[in-house]
N, C-alpha and C positions, 0 to 999 in steps of 0.2 A: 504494500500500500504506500502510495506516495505521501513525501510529506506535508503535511496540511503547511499554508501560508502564515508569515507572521503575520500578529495583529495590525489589522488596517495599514498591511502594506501596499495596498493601493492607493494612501494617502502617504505613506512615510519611506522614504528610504530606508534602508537595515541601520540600525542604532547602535553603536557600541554602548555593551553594556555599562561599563565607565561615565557614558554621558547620559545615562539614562535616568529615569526618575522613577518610572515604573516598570517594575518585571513582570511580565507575564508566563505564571508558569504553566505549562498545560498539565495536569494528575489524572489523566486516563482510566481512575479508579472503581473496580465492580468487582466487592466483597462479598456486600451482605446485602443487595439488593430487595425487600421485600413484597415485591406486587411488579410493578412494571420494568422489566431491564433496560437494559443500554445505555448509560449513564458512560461506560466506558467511549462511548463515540461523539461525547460533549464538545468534549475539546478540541476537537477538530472542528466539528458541526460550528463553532462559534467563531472559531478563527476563518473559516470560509467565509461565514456572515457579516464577519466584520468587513471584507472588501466592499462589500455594497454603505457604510456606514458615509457618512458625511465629515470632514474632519472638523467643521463648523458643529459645533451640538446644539445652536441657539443662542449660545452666551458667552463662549470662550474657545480656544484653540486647545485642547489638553494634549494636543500630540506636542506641543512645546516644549514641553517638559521634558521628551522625549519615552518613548516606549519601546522595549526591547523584549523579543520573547524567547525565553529558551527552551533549547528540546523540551517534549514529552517526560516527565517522569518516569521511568521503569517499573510498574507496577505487576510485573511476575511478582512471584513467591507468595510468602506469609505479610499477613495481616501485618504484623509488626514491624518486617524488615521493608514492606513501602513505606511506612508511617517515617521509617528513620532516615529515606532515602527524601522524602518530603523533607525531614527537618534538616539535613544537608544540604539542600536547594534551599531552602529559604534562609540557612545558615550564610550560603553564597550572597543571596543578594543582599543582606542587611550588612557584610562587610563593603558591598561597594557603598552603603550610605543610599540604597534603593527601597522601593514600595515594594512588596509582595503581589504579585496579583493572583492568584490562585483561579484556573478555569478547571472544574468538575464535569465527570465525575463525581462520586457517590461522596455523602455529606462525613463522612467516616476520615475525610482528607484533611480536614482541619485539624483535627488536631496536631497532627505533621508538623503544621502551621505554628498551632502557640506552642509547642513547644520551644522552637527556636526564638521564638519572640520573649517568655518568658523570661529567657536565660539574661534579656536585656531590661528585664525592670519589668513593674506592675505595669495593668492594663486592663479594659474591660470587652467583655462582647459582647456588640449589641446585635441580636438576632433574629433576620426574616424568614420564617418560616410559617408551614402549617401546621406543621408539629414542632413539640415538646424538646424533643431529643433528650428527653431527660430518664427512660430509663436503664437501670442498673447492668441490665444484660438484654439482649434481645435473642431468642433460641439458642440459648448457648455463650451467645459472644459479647464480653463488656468491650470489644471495638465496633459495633456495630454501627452502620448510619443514624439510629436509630438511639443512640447512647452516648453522642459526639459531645453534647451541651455536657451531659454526667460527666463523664471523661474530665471536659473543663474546670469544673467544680472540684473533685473530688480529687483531683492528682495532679492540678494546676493552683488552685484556689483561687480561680478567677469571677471577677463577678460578671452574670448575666443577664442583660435586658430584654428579651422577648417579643415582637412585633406581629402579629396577624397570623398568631397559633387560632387554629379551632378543631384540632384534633390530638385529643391527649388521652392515655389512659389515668383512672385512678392515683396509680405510683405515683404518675407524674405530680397529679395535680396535690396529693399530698407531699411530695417531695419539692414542690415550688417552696408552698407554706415553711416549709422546715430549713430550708435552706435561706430562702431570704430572696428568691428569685424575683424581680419585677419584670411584669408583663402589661401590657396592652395585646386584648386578641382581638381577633378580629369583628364579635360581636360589638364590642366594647368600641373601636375605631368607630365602627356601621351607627350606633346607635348615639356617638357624643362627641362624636368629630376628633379631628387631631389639636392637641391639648397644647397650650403657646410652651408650656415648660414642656418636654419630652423628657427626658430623664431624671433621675433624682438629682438632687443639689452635690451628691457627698459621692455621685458616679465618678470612675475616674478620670482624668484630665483626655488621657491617650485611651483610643479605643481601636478596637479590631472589628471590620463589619461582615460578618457572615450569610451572606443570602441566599439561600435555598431557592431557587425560582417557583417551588411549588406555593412559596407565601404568598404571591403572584396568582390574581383568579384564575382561573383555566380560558377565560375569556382571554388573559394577555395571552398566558404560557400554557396550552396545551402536553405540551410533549415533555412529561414528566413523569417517574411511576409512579406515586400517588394524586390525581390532579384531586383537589378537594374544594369543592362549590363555597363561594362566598367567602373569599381572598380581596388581598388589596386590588385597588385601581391603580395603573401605571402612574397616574401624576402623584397621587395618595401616597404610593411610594418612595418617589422620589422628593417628594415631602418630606416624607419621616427622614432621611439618610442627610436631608438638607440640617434638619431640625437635631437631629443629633450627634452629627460633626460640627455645630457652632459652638465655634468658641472650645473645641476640641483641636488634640491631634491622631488622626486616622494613623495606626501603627502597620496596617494591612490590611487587606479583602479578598474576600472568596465571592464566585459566583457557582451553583453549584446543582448537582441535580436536573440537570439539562438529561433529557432522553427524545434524542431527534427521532423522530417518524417519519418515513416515506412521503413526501410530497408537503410536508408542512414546513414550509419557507420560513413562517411566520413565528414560528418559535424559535424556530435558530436565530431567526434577525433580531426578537425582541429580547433575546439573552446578550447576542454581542450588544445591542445599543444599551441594556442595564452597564454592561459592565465601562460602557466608553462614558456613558451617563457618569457613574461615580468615580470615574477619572475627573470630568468635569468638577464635579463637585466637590472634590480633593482639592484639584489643580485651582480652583477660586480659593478656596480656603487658604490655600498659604501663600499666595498671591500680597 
């Protein structure tokens, strides 16, 4: 299989990493997939999409910054030894003084992620999704997609915000309470709008943004394996990411959970433009 294009290289020249600002990593990752597969063919699907992307996003140039993307992940083997090959790669790019970009594959990739981040100081994540991710094990496996937020909590101590969950089991939702988890779900969004404060006051300064595209209605992002009715609106979205990198600093992002289907253009397109979106919104913030 040939190799998929950098990001929005039909707007950018090849970048040396060096002068870049944001990595883009592809994680090919399909573990523990539960309901719908192909999450392993994200990161490709998105990086195609991105050529059709505008480098104009509305408001700003973020390819300025520059963007650089490097290989694929190597996701053969065990559960554990991608995860360390993930915090390798993001190990790389935090030495050149770069942004992580994390393209998914399955939501189990993250943690890869803070790992390497923690080893540089606190931080929080703030999280778009449909679910929880907050139980202990999923069939067996505490790495599951499905366990990634736990994972964070419990072997990171890191804290977590929640964004346009409406699909949790029990565990979870007593396991929010206990832990100390804040969430806005998507009930809550639907029924009293997006709130001027978004985070708590005592959130941390630096934050990590995880976004699951299933948080996303099925109306934006169809091609997902769980799609789950009654998810954010694309601007609603971009709202919240607005509203909770002010006056923050973004220490990383994942886009994540992408499962392309046969003839839908339109999720692969609207996953690249999330992720060039919060480049945008990055790239204004430290402006």
């Amino acid at each position: 299989m040939p190799m998929p294009p950098d990001f929005l290289a039909s707007e950018l020249d090849h970048c040396d990493p060096e002068r870049s600002f944001f990595h883009v990593i592809p994680v090919p990752m399909e573990a523990s997939v539960s309901y719908g597969g192909g999450t392993a063919l994200g990161p490709a699907a998105i990086l195609e999409a991105s050529q059709q992307l505008e480098a104009w996003d509305g408001r700003s140039l973020p390819l300025e910054r520059g963007i650089h993307t490097t290989a694929p992940v190597d996701c053969s083997g065990t559960g554990e030894t991608v995860l360390d090959r993930i915090t390798a790669r993001t190990e790389e790019t935090l030495a050149m003084g770069a942004l992580p970009v994390a393209l998914g594959g399955e939501h189990a990739l993250t943690l890869g992620l803070l790992r390497a981040l923690k080893r540089r100081g606190d931080f929080g994540i703030v999280q778009f999704d449909a679910h929880a991710d907050l139980r202990d094990e999923y069939e067996g496996n505490p790495f599951s997609h499905a366990c990634v937020m736990r994972r964070a909590i419990d072997e990171l101590g890191l804290p977590v915000f929640q964004l346009g969950v409406r699909a949790l089991c029990r565990e979870e939702h007593l396991f929010r309470s206990r832990a100390g988890v804040g969430f806005l779900d998507a009930r809550t969004l639907y029924e009293r709008g997006i709130p001027d404060e978004l985070l708590p006051r005592d959130f941390p300064e630096r934050i990590y943004i995880s976004f699951d595209v299933d948080g996303l209605d099925p109306s934006v992002i169809r091609a997902t394996g769980t799609p789950v009715p009654g998810g954010l609106s694309w601007h609603d979205s971009l709202t919240l990411v607005e509203k909770a990198v002010s006056g923050r600093t973004v220490v990383g992002f994942d886009v994540v959970e992408l499962a392309p289907s046969s003839g839908d253009h339109a999720s692969d397109f609207a996953a690249a433009q999330l992720v060039y979106a919060i480049m945008g919104i990055v790239h204004r913030g430290r402006q």
